[in-house]
C-alpha positions as CSV (number, residue, x, y, z in Angstrom):
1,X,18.7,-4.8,-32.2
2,X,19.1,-1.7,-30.3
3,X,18.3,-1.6,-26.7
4,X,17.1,1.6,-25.4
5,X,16.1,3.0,-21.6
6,X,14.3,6.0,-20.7
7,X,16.0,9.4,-19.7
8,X,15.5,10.1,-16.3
9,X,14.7,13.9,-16.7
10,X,11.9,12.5,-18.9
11,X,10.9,9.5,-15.9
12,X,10.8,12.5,-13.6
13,X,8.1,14.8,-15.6
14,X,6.2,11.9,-16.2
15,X,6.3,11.4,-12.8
16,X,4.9,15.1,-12.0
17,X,1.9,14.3,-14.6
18,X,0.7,11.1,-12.6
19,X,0.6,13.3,-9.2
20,X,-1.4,15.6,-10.8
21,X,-3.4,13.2,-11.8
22,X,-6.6,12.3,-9.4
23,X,-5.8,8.7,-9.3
24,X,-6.6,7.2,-6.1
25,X,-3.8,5.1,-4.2
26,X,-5.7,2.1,-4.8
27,X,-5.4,2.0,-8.4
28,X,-2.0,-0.6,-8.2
29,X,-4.2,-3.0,-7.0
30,X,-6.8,-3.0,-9.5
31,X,-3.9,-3.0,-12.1
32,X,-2.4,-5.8,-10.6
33,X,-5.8,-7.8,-10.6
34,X,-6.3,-7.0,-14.3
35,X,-2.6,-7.9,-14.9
36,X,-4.0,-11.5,-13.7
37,X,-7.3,-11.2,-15.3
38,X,-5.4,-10.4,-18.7
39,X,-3.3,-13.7,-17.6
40,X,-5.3,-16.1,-16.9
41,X,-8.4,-15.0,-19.6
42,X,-10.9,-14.9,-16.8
43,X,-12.5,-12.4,-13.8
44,X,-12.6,-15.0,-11.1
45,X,-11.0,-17.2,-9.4
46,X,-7.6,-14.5,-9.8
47,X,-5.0,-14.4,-7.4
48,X,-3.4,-11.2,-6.2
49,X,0.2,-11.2,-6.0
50,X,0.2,-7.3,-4.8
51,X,3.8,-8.3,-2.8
52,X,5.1,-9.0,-6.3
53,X,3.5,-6.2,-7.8
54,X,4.6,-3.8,-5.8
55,X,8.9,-5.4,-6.2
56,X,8.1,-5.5,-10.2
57,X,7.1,-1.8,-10.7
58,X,7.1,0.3,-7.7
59,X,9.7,-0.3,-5.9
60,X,12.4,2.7,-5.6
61,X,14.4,2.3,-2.4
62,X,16.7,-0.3,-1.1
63,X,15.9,-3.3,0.8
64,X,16.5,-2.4,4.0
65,X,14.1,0.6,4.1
66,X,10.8,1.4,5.8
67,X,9.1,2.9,2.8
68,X,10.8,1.5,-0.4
69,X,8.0,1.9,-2.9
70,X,6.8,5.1,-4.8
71,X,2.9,5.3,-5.7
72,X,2.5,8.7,-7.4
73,X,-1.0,8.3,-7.1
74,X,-3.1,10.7,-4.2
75,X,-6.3,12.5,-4.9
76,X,-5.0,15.5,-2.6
77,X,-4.4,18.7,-4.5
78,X,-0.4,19.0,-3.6
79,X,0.6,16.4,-1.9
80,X,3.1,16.1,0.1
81,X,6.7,14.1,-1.3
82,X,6.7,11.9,2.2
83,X,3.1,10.9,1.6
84,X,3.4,9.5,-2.2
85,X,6.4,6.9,-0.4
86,X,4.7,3.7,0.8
87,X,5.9,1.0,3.3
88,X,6.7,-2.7,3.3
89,X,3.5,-3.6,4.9
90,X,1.6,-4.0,1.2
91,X,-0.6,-6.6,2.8
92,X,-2.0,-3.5,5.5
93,X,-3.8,-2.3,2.1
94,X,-4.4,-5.0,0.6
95,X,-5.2,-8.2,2.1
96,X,-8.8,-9.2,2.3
97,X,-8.8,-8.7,6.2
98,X,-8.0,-5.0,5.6
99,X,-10.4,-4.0,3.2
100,X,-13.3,-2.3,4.2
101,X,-16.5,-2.9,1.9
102,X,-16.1,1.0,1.4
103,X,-12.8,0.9,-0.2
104,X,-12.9,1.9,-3.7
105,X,-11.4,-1.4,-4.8
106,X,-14.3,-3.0,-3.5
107,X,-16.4,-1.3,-5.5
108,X,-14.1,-3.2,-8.4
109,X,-13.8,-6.2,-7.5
110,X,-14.4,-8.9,-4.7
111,X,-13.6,-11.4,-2.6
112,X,-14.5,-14.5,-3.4
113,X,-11.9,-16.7,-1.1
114,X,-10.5,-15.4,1.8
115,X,-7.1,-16.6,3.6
116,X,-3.4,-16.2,2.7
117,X,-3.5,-17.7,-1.1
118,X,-7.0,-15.6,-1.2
119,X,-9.3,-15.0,-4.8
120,X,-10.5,-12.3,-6.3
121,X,-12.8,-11.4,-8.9
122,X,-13.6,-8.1,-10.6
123,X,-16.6,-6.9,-12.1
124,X,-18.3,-7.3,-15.7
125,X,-17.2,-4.0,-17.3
126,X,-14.5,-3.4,-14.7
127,X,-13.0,-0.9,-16.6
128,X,-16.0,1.9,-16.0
129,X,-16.4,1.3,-12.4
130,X,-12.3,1.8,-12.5
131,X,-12.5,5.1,-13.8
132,X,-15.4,6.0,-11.6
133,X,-13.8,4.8,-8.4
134,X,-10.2,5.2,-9.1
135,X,-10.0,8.6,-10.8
136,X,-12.9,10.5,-10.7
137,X,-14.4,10.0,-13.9
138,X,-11.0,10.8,-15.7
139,X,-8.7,8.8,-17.7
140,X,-5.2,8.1,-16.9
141,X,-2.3,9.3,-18.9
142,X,-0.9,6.0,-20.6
143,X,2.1,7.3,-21.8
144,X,3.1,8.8,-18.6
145,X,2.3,5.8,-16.4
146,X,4.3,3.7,-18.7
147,X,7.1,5.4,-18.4
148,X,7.0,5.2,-14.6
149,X,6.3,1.6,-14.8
150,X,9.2,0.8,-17.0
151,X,11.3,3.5,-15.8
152,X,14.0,0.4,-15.8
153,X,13.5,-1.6,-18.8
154,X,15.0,-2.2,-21.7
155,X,13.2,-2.0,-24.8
156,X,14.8,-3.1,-27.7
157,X,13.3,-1.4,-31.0
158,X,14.8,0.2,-33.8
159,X,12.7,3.1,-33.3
160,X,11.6,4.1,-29.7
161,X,9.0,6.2,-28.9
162,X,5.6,7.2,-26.7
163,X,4.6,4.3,-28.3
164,X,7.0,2.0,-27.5
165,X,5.7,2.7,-24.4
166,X,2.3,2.0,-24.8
167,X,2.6,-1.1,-26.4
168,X,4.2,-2.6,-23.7
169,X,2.2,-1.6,-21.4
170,X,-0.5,-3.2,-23.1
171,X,1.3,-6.0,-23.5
172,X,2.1,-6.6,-20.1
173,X,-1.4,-5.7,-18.4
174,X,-3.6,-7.6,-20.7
175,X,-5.1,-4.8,-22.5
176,X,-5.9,-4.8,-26.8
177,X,-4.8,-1.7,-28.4
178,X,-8.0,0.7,-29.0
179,X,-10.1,-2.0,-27.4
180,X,-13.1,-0.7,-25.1
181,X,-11.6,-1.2,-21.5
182,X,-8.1,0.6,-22.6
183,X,-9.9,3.6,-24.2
184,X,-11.9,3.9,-21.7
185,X,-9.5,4.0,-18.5
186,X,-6.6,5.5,-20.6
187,X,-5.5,8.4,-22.5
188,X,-2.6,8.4,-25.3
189,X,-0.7,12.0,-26.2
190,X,-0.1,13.2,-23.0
191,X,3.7,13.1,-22.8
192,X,6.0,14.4,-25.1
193,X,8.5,11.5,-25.1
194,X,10.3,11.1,-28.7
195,X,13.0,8.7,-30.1
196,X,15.1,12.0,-28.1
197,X,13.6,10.8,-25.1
198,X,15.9,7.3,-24.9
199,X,18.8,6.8,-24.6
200,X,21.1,3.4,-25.6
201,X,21.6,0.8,-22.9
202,X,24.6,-1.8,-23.3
């Protein structure tokens, strides 16, 4: 079968569409938590690998740089290029010792263990407070996110498209296609990526 990768003209609009989105710089964290809750069939007891996270799907720049991963996520109306790059020091954002009980992911989801191998838990209906917290009562563009997300994979189809796309995401972050918490947090048809929009890998 075919493998096909993402054009990166079409990467880099998709790209634009998620800063223009009001999706608050947290929201990697609450994916990542659902990425385990998806995993392990359960909302507590869920470790959160956000190191990981951040290598698997955000990370842009080389090793040895201060601020290798891109989040195009800030709630700012045009914001600036230098503030959308984020540094090494995930664990300043993340770990329980640097959450303040305001933070919007705490509004999400909890701490049930502290320490360094720390677990979490997120709320009944996580998927509402998400949207309410995380993007101001809007939904996320799916396809647009996915293509950012897998702006390096491989998928081999016969037939790629926005779907393509979709699917895997869904896949990968525990979600069921046109199940409550997806249509809820998540909006399809806002890209225009075709078969046109791959290209083959070998």
């Amino acid at each position: 079968m075919t493998r096909y990768v993402l054009k990166p003209e079409v990467v880099r609009d998709c790209l634009h569409r998620l800063v223009d989105a009001p999706i608050h710089r947290m929201f990697p964290g609450y994916l990542c938590l659902q990425q385990q809750s998806g995993l392990d069939n359960r909302n507590t007891g869920l470790s959160f690998p956000y190191n990981e996270f951040f290598d698997d799907y955000l990370r842009v720049g080389e090793d040895d740089s201060d601020k290798p991963y891109f989040v195009p996520f800030n709630q700012s109306t045009n914001p600036s290029l230098s503030s959308l790059w984020y540094n090494k020091n995930v664990a300043g954002t993340y770990a329980p010792s640097s959450l303040r009980s305001t933070a919007p992911l705490m509004q999400i989801a909890e701490v049930e263990k502290g320490g360094h191998n720390s677990k979490w838990g997120i709320e009944d209906r996580h998927w509402q407070l998400a949207r309410h917290h995380l993007c101001d009562d809007n939904q996320i563009p799916a396809e647009s996110l996915s293509a950012y997300l897998f702006r390096d994979y491989g998928f081999e189809v016969d037939d790629p498209s926005a779907y393509t796309l979709v699917e895997t995401f869904i896949e990968e972050f525990g979600y069921e296609f046109g199940g409550e918490a997806f249509s809820h947090l998540y909006r399809t048809s806002d890209s225009e990526i075709t078969e046109e929009s791959f290209v083959t890998y070998d």
